[in-house]
C-alpha positions, 0 to 999 in steps of 0.5 A: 105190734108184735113181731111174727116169731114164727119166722124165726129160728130156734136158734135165733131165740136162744141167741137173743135170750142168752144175749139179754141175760146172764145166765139160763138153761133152755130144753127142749123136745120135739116129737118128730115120730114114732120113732124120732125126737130132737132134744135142744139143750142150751145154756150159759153161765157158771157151772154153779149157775146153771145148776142152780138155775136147773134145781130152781127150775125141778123145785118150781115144777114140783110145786105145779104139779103138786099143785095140780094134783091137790086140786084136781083131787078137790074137783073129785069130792 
């Protein structure tokens, strides 16, 4: 059975993700307004390896969205 997640706090699963790994980068925005935003940044590790992790993470999205586009173009024809 899978746990209710929605119990627990955002920083409960930051400090269990950081407590199974050795290194990560967490961001996060939520939206709390027209005039209001929360941005949650957590990370652990070297310097190198969240940099590392981060320029992983730009190049993965790229792909996506590269991805996304290529086929969307081809839904058009």
């Amino acid at each position: 059975m899978t746990p209710d997640l929605t119990l627990v706090s955002t920083t409960e699963l930051v400090d269990e993700i950081s407590r199974r790994v050795d290194a990560f980068v967490f961001i996060a925005y939520q939206d709390r307004s027209k005039k209001s935003y929360a941005l949650i940044t957590e990370f652990k590790g070297s310097a190198l390896e969240v940099i590392g992790l981060s320029e992983m993470l730009k190049d993965r999205v790229k792909k996506v969205v590269t991805s996304n586009d290529e086929t969307a173009e081809e839904d058009e024809s």
